[in-house]
NUDOGU-148294 format. One record per atom (N, C-alpha, C): residue in one letter; x, y, z. Coordinates in steps of 0.001 Angstrom, whole numbers, plus 500000, padded with zeros to 6 digits. Layout:
residues N
AXYZ/...
***
This chain:
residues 361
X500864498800500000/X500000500000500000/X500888501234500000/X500653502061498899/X501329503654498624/X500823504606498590/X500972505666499190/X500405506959498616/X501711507832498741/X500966509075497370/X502489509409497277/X502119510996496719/X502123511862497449/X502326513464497354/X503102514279497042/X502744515141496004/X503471516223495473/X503082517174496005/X504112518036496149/X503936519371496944/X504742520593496653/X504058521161495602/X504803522812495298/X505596522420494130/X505280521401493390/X506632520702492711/X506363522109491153/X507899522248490719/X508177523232490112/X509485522756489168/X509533523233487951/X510867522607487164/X510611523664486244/X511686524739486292/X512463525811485492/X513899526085485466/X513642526617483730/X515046526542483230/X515444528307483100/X515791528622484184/X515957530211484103/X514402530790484106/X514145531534483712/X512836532283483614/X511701531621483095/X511708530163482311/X510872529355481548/X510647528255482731/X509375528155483189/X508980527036483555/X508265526417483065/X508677525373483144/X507992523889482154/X507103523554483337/X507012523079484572/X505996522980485396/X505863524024486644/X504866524580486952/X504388525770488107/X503571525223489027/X504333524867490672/X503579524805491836/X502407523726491742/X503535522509490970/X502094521083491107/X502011520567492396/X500643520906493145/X500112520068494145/X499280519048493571/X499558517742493928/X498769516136493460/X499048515270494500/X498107514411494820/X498216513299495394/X497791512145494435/X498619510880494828/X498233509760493994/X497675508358494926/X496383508549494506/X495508507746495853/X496127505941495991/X496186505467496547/X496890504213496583/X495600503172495551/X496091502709494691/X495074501607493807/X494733502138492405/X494710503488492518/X493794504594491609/X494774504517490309/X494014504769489124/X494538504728487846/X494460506696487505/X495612507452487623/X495565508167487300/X496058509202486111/X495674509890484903/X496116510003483996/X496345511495483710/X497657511498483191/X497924513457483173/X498177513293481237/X496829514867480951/X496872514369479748/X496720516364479884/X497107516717478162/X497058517726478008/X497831517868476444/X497690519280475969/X498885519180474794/X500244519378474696/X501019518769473932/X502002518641473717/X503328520453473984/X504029519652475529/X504911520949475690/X503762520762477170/X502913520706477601/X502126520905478719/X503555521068480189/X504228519818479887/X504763519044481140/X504266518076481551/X503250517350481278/X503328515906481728/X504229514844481472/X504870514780480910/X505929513707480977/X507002513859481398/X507567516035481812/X508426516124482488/X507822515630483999/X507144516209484548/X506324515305485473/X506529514164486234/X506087513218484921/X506426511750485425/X508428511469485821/X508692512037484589/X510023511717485132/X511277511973486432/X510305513542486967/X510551513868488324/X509631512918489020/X509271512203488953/X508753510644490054/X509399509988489973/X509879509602488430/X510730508371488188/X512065508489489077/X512368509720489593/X513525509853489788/X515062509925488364/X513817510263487345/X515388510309486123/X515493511931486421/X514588512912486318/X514828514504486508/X514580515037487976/X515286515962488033/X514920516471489666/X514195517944489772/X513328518162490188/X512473519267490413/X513229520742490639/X513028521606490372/X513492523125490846/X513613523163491989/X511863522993492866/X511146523079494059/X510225522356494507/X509983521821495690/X509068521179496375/X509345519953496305/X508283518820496717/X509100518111497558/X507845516385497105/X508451515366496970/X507491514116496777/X507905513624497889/X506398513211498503/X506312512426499561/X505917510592499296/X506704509841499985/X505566508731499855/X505806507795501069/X504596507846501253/X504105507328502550/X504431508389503510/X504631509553503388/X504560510547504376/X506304510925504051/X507625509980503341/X508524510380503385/X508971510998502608/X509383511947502516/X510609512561501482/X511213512008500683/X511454511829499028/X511851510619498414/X512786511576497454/X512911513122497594/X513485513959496713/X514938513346496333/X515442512989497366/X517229512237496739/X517130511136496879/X515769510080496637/X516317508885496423/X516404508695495064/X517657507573494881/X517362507101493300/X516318506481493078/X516289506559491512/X515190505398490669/X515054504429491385/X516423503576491672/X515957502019492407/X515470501875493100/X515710502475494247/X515137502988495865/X513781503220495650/X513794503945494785/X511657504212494799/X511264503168494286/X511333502422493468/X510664501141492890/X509463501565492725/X509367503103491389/X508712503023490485/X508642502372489264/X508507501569488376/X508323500932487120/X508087501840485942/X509088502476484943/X508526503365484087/X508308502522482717/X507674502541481944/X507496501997480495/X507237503279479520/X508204503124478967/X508660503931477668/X507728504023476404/X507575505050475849/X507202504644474828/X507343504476473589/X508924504097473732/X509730503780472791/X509770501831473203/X508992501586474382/X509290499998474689/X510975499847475070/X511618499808474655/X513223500296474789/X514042498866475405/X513480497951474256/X513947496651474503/X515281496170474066/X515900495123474924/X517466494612474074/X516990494027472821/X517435494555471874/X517244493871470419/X517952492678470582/X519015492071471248/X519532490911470523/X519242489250472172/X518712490188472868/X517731489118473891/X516480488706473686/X516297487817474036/X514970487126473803/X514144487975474880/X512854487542474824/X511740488038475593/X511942487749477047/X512431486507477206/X512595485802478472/X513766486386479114/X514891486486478009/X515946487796478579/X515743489038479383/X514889489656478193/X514595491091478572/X513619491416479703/X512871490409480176/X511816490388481034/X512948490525482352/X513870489379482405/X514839489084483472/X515862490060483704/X516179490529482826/X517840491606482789/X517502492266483850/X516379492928484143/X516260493937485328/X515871493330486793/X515868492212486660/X515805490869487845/X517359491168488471/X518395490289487064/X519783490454487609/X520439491538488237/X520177492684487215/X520844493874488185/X520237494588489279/X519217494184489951/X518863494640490615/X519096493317491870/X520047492133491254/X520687491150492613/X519503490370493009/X518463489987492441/X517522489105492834/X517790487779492617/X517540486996493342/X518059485883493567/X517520484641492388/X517967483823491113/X517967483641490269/X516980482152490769/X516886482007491535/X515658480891492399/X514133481653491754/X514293482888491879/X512834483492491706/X512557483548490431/X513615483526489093/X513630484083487672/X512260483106487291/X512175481885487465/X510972481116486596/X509462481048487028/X509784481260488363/X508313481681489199/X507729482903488379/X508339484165488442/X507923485149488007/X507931485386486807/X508620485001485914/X508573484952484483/X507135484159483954/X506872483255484398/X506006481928484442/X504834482815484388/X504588483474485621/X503496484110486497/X502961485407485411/X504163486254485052/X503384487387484130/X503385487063482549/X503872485905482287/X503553485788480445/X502519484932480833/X502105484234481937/X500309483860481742/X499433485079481867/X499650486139482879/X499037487611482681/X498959487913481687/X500172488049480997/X500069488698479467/X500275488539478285/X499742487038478371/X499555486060477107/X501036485714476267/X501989485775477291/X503525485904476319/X504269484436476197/X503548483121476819/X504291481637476734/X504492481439475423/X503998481924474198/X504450480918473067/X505734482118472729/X505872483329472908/X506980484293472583/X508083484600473078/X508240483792474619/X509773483271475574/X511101483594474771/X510902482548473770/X512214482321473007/X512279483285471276/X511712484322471449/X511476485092470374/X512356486234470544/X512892486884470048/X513432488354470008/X512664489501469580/X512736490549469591/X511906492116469880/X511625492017468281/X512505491939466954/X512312492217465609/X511563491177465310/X511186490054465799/X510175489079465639/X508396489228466577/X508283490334466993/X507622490881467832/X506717491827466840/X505460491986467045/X504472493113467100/X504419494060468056/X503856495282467239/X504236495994468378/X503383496325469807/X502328495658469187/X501373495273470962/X502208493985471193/X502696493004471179/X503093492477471202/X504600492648472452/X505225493632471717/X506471494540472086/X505874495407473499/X505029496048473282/X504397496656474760/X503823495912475667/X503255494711475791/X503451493715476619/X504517493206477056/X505604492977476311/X507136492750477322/X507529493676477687/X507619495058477654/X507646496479478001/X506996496001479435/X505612495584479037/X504933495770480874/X504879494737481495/X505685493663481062/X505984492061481661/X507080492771482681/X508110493266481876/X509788493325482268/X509611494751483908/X508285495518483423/X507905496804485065/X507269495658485643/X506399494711485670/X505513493904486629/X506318493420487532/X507230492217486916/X508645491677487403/X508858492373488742/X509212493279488709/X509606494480489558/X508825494334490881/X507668493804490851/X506445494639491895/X506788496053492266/X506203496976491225/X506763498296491970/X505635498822493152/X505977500099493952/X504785500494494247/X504247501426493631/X504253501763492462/X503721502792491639/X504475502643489885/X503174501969488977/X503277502159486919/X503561503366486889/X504558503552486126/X504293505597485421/X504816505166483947/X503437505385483256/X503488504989481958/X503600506093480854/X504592506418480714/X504660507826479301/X504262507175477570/X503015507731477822/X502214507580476122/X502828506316475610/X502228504873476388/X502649503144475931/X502017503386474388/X500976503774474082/X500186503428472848/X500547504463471469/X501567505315471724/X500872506259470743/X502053505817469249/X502987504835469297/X503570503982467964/X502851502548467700/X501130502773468076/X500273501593467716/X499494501969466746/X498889501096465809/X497939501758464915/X496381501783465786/X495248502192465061/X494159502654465864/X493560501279466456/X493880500604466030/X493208498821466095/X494184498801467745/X495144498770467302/X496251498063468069/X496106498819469740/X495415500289469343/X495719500969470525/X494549500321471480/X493313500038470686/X491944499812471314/X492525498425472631/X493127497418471768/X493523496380472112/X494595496029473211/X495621496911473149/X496311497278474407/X495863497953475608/X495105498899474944/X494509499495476282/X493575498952477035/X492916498230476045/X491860497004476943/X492922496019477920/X494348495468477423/X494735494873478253/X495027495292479300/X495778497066479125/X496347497500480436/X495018497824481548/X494019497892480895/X492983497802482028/X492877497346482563/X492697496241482124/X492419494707482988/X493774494096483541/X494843494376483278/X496211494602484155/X495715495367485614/X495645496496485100/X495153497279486151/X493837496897487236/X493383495975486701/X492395495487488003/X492657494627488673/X493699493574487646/X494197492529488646/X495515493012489457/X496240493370488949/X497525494060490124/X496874495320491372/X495566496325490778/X495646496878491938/X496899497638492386/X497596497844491180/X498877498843491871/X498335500215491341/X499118501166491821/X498678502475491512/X499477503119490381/X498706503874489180/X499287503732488281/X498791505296487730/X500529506110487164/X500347507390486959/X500299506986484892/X499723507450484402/X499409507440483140/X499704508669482037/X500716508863481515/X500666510070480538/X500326510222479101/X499528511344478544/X499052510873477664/X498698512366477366/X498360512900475475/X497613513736475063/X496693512965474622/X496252512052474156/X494842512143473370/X493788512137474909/X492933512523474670/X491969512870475803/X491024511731475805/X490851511115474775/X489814509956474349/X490094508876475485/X491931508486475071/X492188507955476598/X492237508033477604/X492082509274478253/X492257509735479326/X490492509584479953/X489745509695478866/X488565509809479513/X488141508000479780/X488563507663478788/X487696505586478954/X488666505106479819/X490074505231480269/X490739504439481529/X490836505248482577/X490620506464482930/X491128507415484383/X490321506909484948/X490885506428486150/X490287506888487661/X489846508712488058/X491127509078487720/X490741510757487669/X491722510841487020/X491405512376486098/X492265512560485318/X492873514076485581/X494173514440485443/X495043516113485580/X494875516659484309/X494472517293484134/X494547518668482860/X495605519587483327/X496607519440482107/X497910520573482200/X497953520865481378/X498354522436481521/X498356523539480197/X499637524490480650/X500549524616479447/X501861525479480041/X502082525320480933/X502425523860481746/X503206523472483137/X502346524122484348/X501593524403484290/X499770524397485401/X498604523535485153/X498910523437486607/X497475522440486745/X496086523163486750/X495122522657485595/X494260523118485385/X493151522705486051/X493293521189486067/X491559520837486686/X491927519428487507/X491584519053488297/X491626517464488628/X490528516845489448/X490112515833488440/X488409515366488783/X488400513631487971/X487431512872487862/X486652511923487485/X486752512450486050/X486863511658485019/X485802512064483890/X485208513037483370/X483829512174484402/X482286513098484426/X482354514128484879/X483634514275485774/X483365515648486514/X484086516855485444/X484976516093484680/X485787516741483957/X484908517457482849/X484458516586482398/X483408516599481224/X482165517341481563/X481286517500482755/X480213518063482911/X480569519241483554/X481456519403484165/X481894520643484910/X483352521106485210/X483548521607483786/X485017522398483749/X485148523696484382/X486097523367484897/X486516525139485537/X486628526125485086/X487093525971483475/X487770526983483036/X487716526885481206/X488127527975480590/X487800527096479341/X488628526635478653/X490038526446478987/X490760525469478422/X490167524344478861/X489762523499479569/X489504522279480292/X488136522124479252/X487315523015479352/X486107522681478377/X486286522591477098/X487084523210476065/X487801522909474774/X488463521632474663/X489514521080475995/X489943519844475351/X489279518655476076/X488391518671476849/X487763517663477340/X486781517382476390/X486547516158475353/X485505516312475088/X485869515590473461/X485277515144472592/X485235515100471127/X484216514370470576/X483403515564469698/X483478516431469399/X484278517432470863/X484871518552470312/X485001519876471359/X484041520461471607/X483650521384472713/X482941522107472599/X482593523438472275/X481479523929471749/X481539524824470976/X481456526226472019/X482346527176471036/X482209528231472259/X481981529754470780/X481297530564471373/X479898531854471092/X480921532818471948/X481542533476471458/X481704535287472212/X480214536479471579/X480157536688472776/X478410537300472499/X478689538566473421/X477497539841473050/X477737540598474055/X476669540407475623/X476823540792476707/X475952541012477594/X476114542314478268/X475043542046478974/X474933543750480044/X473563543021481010/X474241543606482167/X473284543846482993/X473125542027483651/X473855541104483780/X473838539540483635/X473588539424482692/X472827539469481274/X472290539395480598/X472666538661479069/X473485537484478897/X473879537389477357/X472475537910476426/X473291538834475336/X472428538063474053/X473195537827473472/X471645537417472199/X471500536442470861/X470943536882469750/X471490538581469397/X470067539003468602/X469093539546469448/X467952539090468810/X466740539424470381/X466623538711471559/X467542537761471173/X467020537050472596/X468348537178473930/X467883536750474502/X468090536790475989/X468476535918477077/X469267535312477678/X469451534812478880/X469991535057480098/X470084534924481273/X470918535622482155/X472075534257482808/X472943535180483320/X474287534355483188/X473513533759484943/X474139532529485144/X473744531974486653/X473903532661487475/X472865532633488283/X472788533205489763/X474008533065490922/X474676532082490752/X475113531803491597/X476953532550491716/X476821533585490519/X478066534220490378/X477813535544490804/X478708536242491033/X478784538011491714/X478184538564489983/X477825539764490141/X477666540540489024/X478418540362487956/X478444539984486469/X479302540145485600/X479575541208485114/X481121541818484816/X481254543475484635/X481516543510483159/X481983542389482718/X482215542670481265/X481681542756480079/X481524543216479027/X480475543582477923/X480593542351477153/X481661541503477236/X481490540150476190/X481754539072477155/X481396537802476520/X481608536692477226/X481196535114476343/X482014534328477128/X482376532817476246/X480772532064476481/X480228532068475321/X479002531078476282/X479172529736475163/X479392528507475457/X479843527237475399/X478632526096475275/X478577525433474528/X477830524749473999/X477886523367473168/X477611522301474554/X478601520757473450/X478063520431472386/X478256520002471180/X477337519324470201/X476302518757470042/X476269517603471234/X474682516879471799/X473743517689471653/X474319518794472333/X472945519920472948/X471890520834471557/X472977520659470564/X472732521346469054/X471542520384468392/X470301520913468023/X469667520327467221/X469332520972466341/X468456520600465126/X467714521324464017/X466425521351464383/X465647520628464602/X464533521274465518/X464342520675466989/X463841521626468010/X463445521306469320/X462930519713469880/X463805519217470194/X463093517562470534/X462642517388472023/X462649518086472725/X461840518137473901/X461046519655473825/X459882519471474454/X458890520817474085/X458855520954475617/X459357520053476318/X459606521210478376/X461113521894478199/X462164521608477407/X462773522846477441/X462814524152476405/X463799525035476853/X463594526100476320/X465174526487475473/X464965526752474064/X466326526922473055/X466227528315472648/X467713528465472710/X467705529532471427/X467998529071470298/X467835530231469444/X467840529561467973/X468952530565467477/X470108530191466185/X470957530807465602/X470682530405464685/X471277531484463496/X471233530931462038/X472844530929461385/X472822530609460407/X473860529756460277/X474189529126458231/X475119529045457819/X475126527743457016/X476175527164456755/X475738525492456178/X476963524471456736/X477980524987455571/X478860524118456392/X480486524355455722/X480743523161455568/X480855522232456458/X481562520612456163/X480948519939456985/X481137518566456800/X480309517864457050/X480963516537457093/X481322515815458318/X482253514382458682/X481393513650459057/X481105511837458107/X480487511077458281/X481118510258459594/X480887509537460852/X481503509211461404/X480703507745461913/X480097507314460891/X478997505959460499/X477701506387460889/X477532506216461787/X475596506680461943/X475243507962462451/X476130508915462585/X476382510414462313/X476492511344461917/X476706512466461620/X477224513181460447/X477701514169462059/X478955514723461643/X479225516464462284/X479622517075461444/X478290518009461503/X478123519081460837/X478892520346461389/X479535521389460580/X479920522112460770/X479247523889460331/X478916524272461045/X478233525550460621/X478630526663461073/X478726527490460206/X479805529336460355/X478105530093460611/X478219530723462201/X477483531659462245/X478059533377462117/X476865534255462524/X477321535671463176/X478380535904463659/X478194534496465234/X479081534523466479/X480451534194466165/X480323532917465450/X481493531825465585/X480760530851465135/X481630529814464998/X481540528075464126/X480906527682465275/X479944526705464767/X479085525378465663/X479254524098464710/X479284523553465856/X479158522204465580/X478631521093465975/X478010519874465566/X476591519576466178/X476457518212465545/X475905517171465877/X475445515404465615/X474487515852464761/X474421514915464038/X473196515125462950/X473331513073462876/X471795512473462808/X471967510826462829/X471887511289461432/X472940509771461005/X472957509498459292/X471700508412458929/X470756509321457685/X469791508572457639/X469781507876456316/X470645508129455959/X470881508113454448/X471435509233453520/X471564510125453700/X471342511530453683/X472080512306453429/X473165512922452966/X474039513713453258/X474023515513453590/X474158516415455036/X473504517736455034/X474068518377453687/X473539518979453220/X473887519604452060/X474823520814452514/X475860520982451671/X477238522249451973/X476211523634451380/X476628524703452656/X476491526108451711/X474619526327451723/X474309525386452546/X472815525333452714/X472487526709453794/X471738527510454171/X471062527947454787/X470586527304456286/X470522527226457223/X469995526100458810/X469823527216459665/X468507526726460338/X468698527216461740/X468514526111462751/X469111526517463812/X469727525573464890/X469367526326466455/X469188525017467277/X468161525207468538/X469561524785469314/X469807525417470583/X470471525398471466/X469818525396472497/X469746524281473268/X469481523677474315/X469870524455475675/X469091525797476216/X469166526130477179/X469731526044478241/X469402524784478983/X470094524098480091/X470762523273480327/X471849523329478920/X472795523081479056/X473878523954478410/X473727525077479012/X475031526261478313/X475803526145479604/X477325526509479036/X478168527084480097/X478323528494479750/X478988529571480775/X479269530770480301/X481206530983480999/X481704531382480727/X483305531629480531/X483536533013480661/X484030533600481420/X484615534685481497/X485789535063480586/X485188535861479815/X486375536608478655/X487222537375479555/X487649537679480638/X488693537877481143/X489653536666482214/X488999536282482586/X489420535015483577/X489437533533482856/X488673533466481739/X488433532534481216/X488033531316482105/X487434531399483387/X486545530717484529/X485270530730484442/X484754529293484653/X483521529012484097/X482160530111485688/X481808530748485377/X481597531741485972/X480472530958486960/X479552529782486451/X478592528736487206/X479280528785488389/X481084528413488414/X481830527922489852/X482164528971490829/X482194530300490393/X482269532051490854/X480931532338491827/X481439531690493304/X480753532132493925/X480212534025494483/
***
């Protein structure tokens, strides 16, 4: 059992910081995933855990201790590359073991444990195979045979999937799941595509320019962003975001009207982000107990995505974008539409704070 705290953690190179004042805890069992775009700092991150980089400032705890000058070995974190970063001229059964030997484990244990994780991870007929005779799911399973070995107390996995094709990724990641339920170890996950971050997190970190943006569930991520970077990349489709003017609480729409939530201080500014996921977009009103506005609009493009279409439409405001079911049909380009926006489910964004203003007590 591990738990393991970051505190104030910071990594700058002169005046450029790559990460700013990360506070995180990593719950003991929990699958947790730091995803964001590329340059964020999540993978500098992981590697100040791994113990390969050392922080500016602040301090990792685990189990309540200070782990800032221990080495890699000493922590018996498990990192997997995502380069896999196997001996080309050892067999599987080699490469699983090499990090057995140097780490002085007693060569009584090599067949127990070898035995034990190629039945985990389907690897008995590939023992006596080498890495260039390997697939590359294939190859990322001895990648996570050779960290298991280990028993660490904490996976820190930097982007395992992203030299898989789209098949290959579905298929690995289904395994590391189910890895992940039977070991029960606690496991830090890095990653940009968000798709993953949303179908395996336990909870997931949103980082943007080396700050932590949001840290929640999913759902929590997804239904209630803080801010509107977090609402732009959580999500795909993205969600759509309207700079509109208001006064008085008041967005409009043309003639129409809504007022920004109650539950925020006065809004002072004359414009503001009001946000809107695709779901919520229809062509006409399909429930008659709520209440839409309507924009006009006409399409631009149009992505079949099998029993879908996303449609793309250039308004007044800004671009929307919106599900349309494929009925056969294709929306016609350059067409004319008007489009119903689903009331109660808008967010609104502060064009100065860019904070979802719902959370502005």
């Amino acid at each position: 059992m591990s738990q393991i705290q970051l505190e104030n953690i910071s990594k700058n190179f002169g005046e450029n910081y790559v990460l700013n004042n990360i506070n995180l805890e990593i719950k003991d069992g929990e699958f947790l995933v730091l995803v964001g775009p590329s340059g964020c700092g999540k993978s500098t991150l992981l590697r100040i855990l791994a113990g390969l980089e050392s922080s500016s400032s602040g301090s990792i705890l685990l189990n309540n201790q200070n782990i800032n000058d221990w080495d890699p070995r000493k922590r018996n974190f498990s990192l997997i590359f995502q380069n896999y970063a196997l001996f080309p001229h050892m067999t599987v059964e080699n490469n699983i073991t090499f990090g057995m030997k140097m780490r002085g484990e007693h060569k009584s244990t090599f067949n127990e444990k070898v035995a034990h994780v190629a039945q985990l991870l389907q690897l008995q007929p590939l023992l006596k195979r080498k890495p260039k005779e390997l697939s590359g799911g294939q190859r990322q399973r001895v990648a996570m045979a050779r960290a298991i070995v280990r028993d660490p107390a904490l996976f820190l996995m930097d982007e395992p999937l992203s030299n898989l094709d789209a098949k290959l990724r579905v298929e690995v990641r289904e395994g590391i799941m189910k890895l992940h339920q039977t070991l029960k170890t606690s496991t830090v996950y890095v990653t940009h595509d968000q798709i993953e971050a949303m179908t395996m997190a336990d909870r997931i970190v949103v980082l943007d320019k080396g700050r932590l943006q949001q840290i929640g569930t999913p759902e929590q991520l997804y239904l209630c962003p803080e801010n509107l970077f977090v609402a732009t990349f959580i999500g795909t489709p993205a969600m759509n975001i309207l700079t509109l003017p208001c006064r008085d609480n008041l967005v409009m729409l043309n003639s129409q009207t809504i007022a920004i939530p109650k539950t925020t201080n006065a809004y002072q500014s004359s414009r503001i982000h009001l946000g809107i996921r695709p779901e919520h977009i229809t062509e006409t009103p399909v429930d008659k107990g709520q209440n839409y506005m309507t924009i006009d609009g006409k399409i631009i493009n149009r992505e079949l995505h099998g029993a879908e279409y996303l449609v793309q439409v250039d308004t007044e405001f800004g671009r929307l974008q919106y599900r349309k079911a494929n009925q056969g049909e294709a929306p016609t380009l350059n067409s004319d539409i008007r489009l119903y926006l689903n009331q109660n489910k808008l967010y609104f964004f502060s064009t100065q704070t860019q904070h979802n203003l719902a959370l502005e007590i």
